[in-house]
DRENSE-882050 format. One record per residue (C-alpha): x, y, z; chain; residue in one letter; residue number from 1. Coordinates in pm, 1 decimal. Layout:
! residues N
+----------+----------+----------+---+---+-----+
!        x !        y !        z ! c ! r !   k !
+----------+----------+----------+---+---+-----+
!        X !        Y !        Z ! A ! A ! NUM !
...
+----------+----------+----------+---+---+-----+
END
This chain:
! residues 278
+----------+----------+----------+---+---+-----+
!        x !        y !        z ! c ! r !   k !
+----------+----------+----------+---+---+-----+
!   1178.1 !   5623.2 !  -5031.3 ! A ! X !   1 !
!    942.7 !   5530.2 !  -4787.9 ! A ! X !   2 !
!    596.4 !   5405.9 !  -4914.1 ! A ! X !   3 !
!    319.8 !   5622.7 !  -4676.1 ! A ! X !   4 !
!      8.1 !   5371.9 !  -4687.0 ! A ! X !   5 !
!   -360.0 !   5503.3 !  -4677.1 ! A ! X !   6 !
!   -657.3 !   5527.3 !  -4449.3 ! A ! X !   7 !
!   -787.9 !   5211.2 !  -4578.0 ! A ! X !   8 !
!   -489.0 !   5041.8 !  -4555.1 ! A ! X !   9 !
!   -391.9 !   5131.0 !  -4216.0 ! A ! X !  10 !
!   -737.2 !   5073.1 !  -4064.0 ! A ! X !  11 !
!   -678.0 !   4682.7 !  -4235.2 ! A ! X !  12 !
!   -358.1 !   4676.8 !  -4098.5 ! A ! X !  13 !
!   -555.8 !   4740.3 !  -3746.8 ! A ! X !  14 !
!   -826.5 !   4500.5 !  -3798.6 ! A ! X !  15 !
!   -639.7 !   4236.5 !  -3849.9 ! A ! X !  16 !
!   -457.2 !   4298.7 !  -3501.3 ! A ! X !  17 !
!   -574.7 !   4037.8 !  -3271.2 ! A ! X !  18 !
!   -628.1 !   4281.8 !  -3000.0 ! A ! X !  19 !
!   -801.3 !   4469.8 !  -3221.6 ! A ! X !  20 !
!  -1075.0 !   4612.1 !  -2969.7 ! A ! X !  21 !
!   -828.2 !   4703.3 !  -2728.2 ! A ! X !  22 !
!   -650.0 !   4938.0 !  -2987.8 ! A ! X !  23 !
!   -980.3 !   5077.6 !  -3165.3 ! A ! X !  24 !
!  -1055.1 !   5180.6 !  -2769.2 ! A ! X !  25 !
!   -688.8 !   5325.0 !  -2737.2 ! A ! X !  26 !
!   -763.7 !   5500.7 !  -3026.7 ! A ! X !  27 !
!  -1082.7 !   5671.6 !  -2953.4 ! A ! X !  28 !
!   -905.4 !   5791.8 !  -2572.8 ! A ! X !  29 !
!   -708.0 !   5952.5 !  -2786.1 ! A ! X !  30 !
!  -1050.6 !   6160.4 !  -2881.7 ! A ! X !  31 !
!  -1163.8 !   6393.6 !  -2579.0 ! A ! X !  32 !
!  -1523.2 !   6434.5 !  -2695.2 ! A ! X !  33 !
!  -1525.6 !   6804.3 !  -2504.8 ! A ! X !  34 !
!  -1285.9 !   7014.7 !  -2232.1 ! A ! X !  35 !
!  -1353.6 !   6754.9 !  -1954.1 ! A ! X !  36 !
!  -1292.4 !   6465.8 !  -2152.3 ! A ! X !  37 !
!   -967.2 !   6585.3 !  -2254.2 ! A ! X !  38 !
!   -888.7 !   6710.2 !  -1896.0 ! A ! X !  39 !
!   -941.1 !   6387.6 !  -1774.1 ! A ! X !  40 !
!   -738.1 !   6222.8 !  -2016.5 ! A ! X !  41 !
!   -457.4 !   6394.0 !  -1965.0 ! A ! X !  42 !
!   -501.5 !   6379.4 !  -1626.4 ! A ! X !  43 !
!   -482.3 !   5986.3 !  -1676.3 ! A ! X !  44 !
!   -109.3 !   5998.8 !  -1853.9 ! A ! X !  45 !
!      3.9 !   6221.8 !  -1604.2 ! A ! X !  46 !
!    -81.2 !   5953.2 !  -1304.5 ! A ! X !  47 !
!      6.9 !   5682.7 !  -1488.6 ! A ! X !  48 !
!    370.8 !   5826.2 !  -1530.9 ! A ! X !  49 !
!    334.0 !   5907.0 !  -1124.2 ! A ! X !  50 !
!    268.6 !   5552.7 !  -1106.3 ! A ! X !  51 !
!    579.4 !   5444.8 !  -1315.8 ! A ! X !  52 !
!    841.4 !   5683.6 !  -1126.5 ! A ! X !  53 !
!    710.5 !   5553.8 !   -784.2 ! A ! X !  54 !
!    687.6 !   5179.5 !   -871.2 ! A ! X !  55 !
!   1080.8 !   5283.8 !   -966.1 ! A ! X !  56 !
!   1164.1 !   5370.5 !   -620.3 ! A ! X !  57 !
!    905.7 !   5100.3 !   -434.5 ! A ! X !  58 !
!   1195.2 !   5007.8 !   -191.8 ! A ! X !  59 !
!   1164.9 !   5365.5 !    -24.6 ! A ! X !  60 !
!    787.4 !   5336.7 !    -61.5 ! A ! X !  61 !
!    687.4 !   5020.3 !     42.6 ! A ! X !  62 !
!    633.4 !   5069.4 !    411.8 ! A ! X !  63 !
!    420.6 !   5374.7 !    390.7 ! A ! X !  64 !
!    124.5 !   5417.9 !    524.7 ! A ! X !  65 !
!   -176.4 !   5491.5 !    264.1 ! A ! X !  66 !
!   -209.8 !   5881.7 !    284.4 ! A ! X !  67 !
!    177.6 !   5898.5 !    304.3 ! A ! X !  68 !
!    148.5 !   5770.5 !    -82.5 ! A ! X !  69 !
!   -119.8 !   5947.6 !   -172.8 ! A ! X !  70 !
!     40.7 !   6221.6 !    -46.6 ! A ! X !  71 !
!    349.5 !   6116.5 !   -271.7 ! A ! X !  72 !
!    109.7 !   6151.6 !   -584.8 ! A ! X !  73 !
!    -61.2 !   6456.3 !   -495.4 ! A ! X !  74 !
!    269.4 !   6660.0 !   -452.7 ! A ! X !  75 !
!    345.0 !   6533.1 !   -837.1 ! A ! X !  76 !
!     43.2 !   6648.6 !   -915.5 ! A ! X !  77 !
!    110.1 !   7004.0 !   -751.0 ! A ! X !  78 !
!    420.0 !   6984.1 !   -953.6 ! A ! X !  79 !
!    288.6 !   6914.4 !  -1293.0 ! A ! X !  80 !
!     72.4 !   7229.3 !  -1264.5 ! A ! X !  81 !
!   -278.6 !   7085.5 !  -1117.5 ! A ! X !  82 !
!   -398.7 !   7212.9 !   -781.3 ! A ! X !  83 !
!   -402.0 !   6910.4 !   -569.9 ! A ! X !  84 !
!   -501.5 !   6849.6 !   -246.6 ! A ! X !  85 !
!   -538.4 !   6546.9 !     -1.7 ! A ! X !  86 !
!   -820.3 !   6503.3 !    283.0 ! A ! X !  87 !
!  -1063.2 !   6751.8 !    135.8 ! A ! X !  88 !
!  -1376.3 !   6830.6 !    288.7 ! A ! X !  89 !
!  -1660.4 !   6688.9 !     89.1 ! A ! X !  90 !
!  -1933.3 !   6504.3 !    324.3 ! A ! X !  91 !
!  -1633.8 !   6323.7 !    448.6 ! A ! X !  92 !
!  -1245.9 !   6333.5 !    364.6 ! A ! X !  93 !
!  -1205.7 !   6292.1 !     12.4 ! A ! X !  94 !
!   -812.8 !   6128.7 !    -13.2 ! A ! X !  95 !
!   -765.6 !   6303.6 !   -309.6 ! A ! X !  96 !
!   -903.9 !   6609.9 !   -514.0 ! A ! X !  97 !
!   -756.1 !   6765.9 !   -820.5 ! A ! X !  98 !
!   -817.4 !   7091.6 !  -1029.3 ! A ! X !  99 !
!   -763.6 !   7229.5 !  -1328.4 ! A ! X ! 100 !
!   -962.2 !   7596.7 !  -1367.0 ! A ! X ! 101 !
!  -1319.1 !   7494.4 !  -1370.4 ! A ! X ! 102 !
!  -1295.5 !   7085.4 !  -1343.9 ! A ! X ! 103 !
!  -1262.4 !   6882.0 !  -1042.4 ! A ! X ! 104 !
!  -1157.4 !   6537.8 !  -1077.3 ! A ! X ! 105 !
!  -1183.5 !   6313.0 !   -684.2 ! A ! X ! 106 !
!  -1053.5 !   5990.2 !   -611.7 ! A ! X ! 107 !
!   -986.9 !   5716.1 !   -288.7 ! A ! X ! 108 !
!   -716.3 !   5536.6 !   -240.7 ! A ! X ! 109 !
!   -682.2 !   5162.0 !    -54.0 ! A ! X ! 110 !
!   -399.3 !   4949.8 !     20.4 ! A ! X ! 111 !
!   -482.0 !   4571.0 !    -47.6 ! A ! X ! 112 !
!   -490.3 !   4415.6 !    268.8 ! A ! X ! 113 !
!   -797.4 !   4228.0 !    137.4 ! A ! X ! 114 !
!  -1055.6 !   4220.1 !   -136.2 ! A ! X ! 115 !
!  -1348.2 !   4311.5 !    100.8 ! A ! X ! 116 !
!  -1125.8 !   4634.5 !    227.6 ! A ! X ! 117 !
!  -1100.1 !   4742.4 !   -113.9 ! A ! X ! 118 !
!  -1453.8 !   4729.2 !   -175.5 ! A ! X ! 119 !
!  -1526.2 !   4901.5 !     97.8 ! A ! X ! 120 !
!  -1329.7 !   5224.6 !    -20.9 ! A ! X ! 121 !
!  -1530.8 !   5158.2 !   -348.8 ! A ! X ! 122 !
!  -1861.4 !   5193.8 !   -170.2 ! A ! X ! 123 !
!  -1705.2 !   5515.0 !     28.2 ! A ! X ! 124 !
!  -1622.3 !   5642.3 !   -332.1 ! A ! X ! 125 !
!  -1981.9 !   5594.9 !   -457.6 ! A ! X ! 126 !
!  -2253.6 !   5640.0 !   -187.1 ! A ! X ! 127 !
!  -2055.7 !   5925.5 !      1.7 ! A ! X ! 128 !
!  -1810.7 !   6143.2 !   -180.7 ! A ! X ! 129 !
!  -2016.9 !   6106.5 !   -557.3 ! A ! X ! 130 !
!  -2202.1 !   6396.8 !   -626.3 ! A ! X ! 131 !
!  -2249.2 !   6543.7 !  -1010.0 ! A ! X ! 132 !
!  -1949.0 !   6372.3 !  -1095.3 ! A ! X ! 133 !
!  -1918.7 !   6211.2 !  -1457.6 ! A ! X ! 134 !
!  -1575.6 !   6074.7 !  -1357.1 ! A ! X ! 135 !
!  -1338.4 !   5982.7 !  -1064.3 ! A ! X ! 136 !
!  -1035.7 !   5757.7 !   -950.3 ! A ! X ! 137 !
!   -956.7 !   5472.4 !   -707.2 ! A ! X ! 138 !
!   -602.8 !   5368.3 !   -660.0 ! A ! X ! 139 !
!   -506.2 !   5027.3 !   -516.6 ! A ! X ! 140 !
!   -171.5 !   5037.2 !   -329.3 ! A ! X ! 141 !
!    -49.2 !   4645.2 !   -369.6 ! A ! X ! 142 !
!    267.0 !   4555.4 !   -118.6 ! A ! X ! 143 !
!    158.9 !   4195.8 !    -64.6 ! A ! X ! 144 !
!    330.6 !   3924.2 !   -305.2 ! A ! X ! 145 !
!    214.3 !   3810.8 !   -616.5 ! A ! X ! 146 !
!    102.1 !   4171.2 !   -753.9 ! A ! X ! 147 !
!    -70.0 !   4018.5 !  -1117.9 ! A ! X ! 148 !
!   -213.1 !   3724.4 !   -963.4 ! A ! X ! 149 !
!   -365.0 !   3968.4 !   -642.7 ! A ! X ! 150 !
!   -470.8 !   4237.9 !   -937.4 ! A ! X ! 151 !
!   -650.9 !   3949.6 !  -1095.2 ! A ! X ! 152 !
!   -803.9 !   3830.6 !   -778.8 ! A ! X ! 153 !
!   -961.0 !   4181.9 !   -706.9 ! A ! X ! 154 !
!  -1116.0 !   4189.7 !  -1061.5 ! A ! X ! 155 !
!  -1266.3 !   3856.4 !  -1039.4 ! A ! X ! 156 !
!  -1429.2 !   3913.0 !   -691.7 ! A ! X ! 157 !
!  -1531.7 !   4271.9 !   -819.7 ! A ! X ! 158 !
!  -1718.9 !   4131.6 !  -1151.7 ! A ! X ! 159 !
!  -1864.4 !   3821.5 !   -908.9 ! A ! X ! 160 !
!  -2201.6 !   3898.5 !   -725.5 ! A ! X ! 161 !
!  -2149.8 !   3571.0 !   -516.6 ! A ! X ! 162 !
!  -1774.8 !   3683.2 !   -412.0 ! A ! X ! 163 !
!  -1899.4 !   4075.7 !   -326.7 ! A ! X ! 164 !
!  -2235.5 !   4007.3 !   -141.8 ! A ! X ! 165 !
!  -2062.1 !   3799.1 !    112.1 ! A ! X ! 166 !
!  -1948.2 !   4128.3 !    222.3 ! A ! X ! 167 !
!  -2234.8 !   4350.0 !    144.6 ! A ! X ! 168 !
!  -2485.7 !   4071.2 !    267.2 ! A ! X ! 169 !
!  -2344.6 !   4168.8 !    653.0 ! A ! X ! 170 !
!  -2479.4 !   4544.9 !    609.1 ! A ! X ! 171 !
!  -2798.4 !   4667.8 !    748.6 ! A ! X ! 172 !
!  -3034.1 !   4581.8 !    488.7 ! A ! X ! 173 !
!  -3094.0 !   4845.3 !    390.1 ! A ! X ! 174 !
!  -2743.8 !   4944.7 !    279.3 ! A ! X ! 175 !
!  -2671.7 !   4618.0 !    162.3 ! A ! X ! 176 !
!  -2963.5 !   4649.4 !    -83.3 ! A ! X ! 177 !
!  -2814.2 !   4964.1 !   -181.0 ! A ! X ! 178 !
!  -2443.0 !   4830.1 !   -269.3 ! A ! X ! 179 !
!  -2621.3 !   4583.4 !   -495.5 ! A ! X ! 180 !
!  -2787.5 !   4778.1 !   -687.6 ! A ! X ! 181 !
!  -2450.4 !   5003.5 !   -754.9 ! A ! X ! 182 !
!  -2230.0 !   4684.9 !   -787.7 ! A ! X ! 183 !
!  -2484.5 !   4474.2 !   -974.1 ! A ! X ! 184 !
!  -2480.2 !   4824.5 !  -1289.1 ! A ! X ! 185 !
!  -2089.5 !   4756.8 !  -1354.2 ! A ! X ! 186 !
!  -1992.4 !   4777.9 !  -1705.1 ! A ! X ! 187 !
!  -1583.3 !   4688.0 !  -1759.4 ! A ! X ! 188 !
!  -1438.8 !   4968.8 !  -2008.7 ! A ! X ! 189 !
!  -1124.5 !   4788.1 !  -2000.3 ! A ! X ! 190 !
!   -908.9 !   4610.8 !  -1797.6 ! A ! X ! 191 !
!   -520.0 !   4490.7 !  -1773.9 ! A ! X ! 192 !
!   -246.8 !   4499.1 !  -1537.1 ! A ! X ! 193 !
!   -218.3 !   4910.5 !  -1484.4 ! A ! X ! 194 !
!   -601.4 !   4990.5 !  -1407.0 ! A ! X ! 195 !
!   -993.8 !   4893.9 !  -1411.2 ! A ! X ! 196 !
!  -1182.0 !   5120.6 !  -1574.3 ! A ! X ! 197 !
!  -1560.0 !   5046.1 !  -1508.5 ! A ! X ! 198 !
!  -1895.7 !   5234.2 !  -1500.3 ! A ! X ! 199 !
!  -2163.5 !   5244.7 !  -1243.3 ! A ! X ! 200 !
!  -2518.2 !   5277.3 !  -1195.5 ! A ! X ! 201 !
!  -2550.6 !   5492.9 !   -825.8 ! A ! X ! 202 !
!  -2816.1 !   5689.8 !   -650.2 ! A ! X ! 203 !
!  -2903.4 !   6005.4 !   -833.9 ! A ! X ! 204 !
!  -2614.9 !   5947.5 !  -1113.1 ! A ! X ! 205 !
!  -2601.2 !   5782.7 !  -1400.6 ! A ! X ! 206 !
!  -2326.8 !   5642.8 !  -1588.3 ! A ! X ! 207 !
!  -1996.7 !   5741.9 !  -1331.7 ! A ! X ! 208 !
!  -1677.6 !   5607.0 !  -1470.1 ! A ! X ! 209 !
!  -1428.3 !   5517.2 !  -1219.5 ! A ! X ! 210 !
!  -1031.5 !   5440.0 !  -1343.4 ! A ! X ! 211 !
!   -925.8 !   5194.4 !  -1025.1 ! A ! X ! 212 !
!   -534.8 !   5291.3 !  -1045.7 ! A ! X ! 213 !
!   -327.3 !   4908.3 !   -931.6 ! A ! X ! 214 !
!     15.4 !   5071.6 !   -767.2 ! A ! X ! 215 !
!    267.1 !   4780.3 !   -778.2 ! A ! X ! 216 !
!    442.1 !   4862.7 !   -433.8 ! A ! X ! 217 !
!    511.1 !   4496.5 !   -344.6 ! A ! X ! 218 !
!    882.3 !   4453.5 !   -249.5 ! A ! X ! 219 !
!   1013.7 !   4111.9 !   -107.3 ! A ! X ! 220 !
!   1337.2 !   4058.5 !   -228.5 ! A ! X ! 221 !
!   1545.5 !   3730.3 !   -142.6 ! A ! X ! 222 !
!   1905.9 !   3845.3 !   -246.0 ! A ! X ! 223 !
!   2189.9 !   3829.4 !     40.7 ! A ! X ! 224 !
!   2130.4 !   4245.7 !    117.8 ! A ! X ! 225 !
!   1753.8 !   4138.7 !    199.1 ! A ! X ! 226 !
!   1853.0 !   3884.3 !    431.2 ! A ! X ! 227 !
!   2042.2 !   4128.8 !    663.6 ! A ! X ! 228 !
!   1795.8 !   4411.1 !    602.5 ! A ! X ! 229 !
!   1556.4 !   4410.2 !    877.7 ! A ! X ! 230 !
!   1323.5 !   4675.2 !    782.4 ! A ! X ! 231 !
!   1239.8 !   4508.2 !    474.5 ! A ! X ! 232 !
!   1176.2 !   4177.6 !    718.8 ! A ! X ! 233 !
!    945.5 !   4363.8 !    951.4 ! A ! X ! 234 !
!    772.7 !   4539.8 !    732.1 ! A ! X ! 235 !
!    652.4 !   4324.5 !    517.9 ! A ! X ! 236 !
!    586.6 !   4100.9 !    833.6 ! A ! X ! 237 !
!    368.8 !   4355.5 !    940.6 ! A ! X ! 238 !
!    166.4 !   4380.7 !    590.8 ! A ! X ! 239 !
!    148.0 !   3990.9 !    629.5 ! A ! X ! 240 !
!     -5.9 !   4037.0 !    967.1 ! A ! X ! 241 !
!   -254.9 !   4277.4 !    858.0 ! A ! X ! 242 !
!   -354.3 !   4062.0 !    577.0 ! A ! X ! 243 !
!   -386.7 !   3762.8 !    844.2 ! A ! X ! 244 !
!   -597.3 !   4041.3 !   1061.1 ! A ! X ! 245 !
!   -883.5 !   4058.7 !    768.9 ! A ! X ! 246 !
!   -854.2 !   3698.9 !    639.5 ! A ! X ! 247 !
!   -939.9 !   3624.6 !    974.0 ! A ! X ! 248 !
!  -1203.5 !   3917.3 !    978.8 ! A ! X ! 249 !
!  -1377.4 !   3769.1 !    659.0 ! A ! X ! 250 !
!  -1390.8 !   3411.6 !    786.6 ! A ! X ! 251 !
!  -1577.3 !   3193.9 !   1001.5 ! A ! X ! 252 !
!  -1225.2 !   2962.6 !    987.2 ! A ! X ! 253 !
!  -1018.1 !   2901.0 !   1282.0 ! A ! X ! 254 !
!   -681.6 !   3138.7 !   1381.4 ! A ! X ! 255 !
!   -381.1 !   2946.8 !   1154.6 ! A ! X ! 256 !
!   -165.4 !   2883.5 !   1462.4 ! A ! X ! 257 !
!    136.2 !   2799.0 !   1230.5 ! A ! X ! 258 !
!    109.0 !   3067.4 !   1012.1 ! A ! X ! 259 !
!     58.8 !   3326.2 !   1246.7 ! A ! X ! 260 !
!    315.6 !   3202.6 !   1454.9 ! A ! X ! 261 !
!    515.2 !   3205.0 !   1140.7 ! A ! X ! 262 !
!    438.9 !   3571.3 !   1089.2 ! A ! X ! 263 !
!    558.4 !   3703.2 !   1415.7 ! A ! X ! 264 !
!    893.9 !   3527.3 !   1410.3 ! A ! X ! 265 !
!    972.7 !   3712.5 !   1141.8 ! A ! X ! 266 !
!    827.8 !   4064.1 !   1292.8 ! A ! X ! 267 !
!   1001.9 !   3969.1 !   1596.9 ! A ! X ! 268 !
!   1280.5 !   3782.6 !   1523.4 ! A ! X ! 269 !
!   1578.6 !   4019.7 !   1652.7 ! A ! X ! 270 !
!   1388.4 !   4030.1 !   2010.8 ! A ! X ! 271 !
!   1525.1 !   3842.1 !   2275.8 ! A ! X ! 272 !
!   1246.5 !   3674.1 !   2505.8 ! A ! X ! 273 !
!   1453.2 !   3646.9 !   2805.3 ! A ! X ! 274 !
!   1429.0 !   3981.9 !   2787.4 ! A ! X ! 275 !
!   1062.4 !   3972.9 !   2902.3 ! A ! X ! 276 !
!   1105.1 !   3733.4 !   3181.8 ! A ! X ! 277 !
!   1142.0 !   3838.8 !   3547.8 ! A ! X ! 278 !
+----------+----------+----------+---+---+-----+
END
């Protein structure tokens, strides 16, 4: 017969969890406090399992541009019974904008080439699209290698005022003054592998809570198949080069000869110079 234990007894159980905080906050998600709340929630799962069935197939996905996956997402949105659209008009081109009857949920999407290009579609998120919104999403499409330790990176630079206002500090100043005090209010909700979720302080709104959505599209395998596949080679060459484009962009460091050099062997490696020559 099995033994059903009590309130008391369960909540004990809990506490003495060592991640207890993490599953008392689990737990009270699991609370919409009113119709948005639980909108939003739900909203949440349904990504996340988005997330999951595309980070299945990341081999057909990996090379895509960034609406082309955001454009992935909002169709399984469409599908699951939201009305989703991409590009909306909303004092810009919002990436993505979802409804559900009378709630609208918005959200930008970046693909990591760099730390400082991700923040930048944070401030685009905040000081542009922003309005009366209580909540809204960021997703982070990762292709380079090393997806934890990159995910890690981003959260480090994004909690360090030193790291961030080497980027804002090259704004107007005006503007720059303006990212601080937005990026100097953040308040981590919670934090792991899957997503960031944070609060900010901006212009005209208090308290916006923004889930920043880490897509693990990095694919570099080594296996014999790899090493005869050249789109995989060239493509991820290409990310590689992009990356090199805004290290490069964000440095006062001489051009890597080597590793550029590197780089384009490997875009270029089934091109025949002599081919070029006269």
């Amino acid at each position: 017969m099995v033994k059903h234990r009590s309130s008391q007894e369960l909540f004990e159980a809990y506490h003495e969890h060592p991640d207890f905080n993490n599953l008392l906050l689990e737990l009270t998600e699991r609370l919409p406090n009113s119709p948005y709340d639980k909108f939003v929630f739900q909203l949440h799962n349904h990504i996340n399992q988005i997330i999951i069935n595309l980070e299945k197939t990341k081999d057909k996905y990996s090379s895509f541009d960034e609406d082309s996956i955001t454009n992935y997402i909002c169709s399984n949105l469409d599908s699951m019974g939201y009305t989703a659209s991409e590009q909306t008009k909303q004092v810009g081109a919002v990436d993505l904008t979802v409804k559900e009857g009378d709630y609208t949920w918005i959200a930008e999407a970046k693909i990591d080439y760099h730390n400082t290009k991700i923040l930048e579609g944070l401030i685009q998120l905040l000081t542009r699209y922003i309005t009366r919104d209580k909540k809204a999403g960021f997703f982070v499409y990762f292709k380079g290698k090393n997806f934890n330790k990159r995910v890690s990176s981003f959260i480090h630079y994004l909690k360090d005022e030193k790291l961030w206002s080497e980027h804002t500090n090259k704004k107007p100043p005006e503007l720059a003054e303006e990212c601080k005090s937005i990026f100097r209010t953040i308040e981590v909700i919670k934090e792991n592998e899957s997503y960031l979720e944070c609060k900010f302080q901006c212009p005209g709104v208090e308290n916006i809570a923004v889930r920043c959505f880490f897509v693990n599209l990095s694919f570099w395998p080594a296996d014999t198949s790899a090493e005869k596949a050249n789109y995989i080679r060239t493509n991820n060459a290409e990310h590689e080069l992009t990356e090199f484009y805004f290290d490069l962009l964000d440095s006062d460091s001489e051009i890597d000869k080597h590793k550029l050099l590197s780089i384009l062997e490997r875009k270029f490696r089934n091109i025949d110079p002599d081919d070029f020559r006269s």
